[in-house]
N, C-alpha and C positions, 0 to 999 in steps of 0.2 A: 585470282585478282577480283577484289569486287569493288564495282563501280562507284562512283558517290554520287553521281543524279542519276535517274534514269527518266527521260521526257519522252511525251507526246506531242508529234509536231502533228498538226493539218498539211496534208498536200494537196497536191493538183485533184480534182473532183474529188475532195472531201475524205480522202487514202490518209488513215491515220498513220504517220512513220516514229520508227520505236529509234530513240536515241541516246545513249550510254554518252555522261560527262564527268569529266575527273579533272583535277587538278586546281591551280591557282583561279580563280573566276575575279579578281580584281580588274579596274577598268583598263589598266597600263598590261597585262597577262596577253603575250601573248598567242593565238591560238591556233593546235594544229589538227589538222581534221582527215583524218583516216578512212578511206575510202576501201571496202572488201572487193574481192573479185568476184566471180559468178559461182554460184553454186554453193558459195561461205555466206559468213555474217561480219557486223562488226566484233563479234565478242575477239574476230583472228587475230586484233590489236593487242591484246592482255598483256602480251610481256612488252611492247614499247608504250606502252600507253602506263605499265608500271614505273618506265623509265623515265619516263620524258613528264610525268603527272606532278614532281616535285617544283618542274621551272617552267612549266606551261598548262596551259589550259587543254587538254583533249576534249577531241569527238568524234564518236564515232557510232553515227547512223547505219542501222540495219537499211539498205535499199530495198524497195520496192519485190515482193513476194519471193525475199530473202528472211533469213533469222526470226523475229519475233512481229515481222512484218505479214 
């Protein structure tokens, strides 16, 4: 599954966080946001985030000294 944005968000003291976005991005889309558990990343979405990317907007942020963070 490969993503189609992949962002850098600013966090809290300046912590750049790594964020994987798929799907519809129109203003009316909308959006669900995938949160991993400890010790994973976002990328643990791939197969709903293949599912659900045709009728909604995913995202799914690496947290904080997780995945590409």
């Amino acid at each position: 599954m490969q993503f189609e944005q992949t962002v850098e968000v600013e966090g809290e003291e300046g912590v750049m966080l790594h964020v994987d976005v798929s799907g519809s991005q129109n203003n009316t889309a909308i959006s669900l946001f995938f949160i991993h558990g400890m010790g994973s990343c976002g990328a643990t979405w791939h197969n709903q985030v293949s599912q659900f990317s045709p009728y909604f907007q995913t995202i799914c942020p690496d947290l904080r000294g997780h995945g590409m963070n």
